[in-house]
C-alpha positions in Angstrom: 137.5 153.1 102.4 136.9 154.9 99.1 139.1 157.4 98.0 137.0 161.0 97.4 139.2 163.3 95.6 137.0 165.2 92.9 139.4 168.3 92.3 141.1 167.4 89.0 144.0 169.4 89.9 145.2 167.5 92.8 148.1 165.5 92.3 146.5 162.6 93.8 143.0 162.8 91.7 144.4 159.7 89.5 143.1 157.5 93.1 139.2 159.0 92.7 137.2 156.5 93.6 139.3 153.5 94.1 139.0 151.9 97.2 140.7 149.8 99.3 141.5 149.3 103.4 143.2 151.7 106.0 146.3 149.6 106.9 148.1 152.1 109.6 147.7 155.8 110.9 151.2 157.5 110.8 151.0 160.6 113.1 152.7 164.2 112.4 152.8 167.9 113.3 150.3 169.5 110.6 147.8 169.3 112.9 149.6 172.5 114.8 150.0 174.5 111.6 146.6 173.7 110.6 145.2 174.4 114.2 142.9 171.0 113.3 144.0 167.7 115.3 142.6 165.4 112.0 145.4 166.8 110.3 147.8 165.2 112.0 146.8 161.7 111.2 147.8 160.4 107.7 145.9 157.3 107.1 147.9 154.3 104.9 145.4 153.0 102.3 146.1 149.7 100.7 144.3 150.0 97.6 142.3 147.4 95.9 143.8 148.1 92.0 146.5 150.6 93.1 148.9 149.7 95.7 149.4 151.7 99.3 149.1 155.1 99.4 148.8 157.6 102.1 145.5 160.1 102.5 144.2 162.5 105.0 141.4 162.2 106.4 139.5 165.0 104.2 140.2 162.3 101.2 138.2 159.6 102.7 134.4 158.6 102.8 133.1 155.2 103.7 132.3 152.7 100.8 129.6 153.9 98.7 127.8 150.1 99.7 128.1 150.4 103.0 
């Protein structure tokens, strides 16, 4: 997965671009105070230069070589 994250104010725009694989879905409730299901999935991203962080789906995009 790449990480797609081009507003320079989000906390998490330091992972723009990096990429890495999708290592588990942890499942929670904002998915009912969003009224969208995706939200409820938070996907764990082992990163290729950065370690394991956790995304939502809306931060994610296949590859750019794929």
């Amino acid at each position: 997965m790449r990480i797609d994250i081009p507003d320079k104010t989000d906390p998490d725009f330091e992972f723009h671009r990096e990429t890495g694989e999708v290592v588990a879905v942890i499942t929670d409730d904002a998915g009912i105070e969003t009224g969208d299901p995706r939200d409820s999935a938070i996907y764990r991203v082992n990163l290729d230069d950065a370690g394991t962080r956790d995304f939502r789906w809306r931060d994610l995009r296949l590859p750019l070589d794929k």
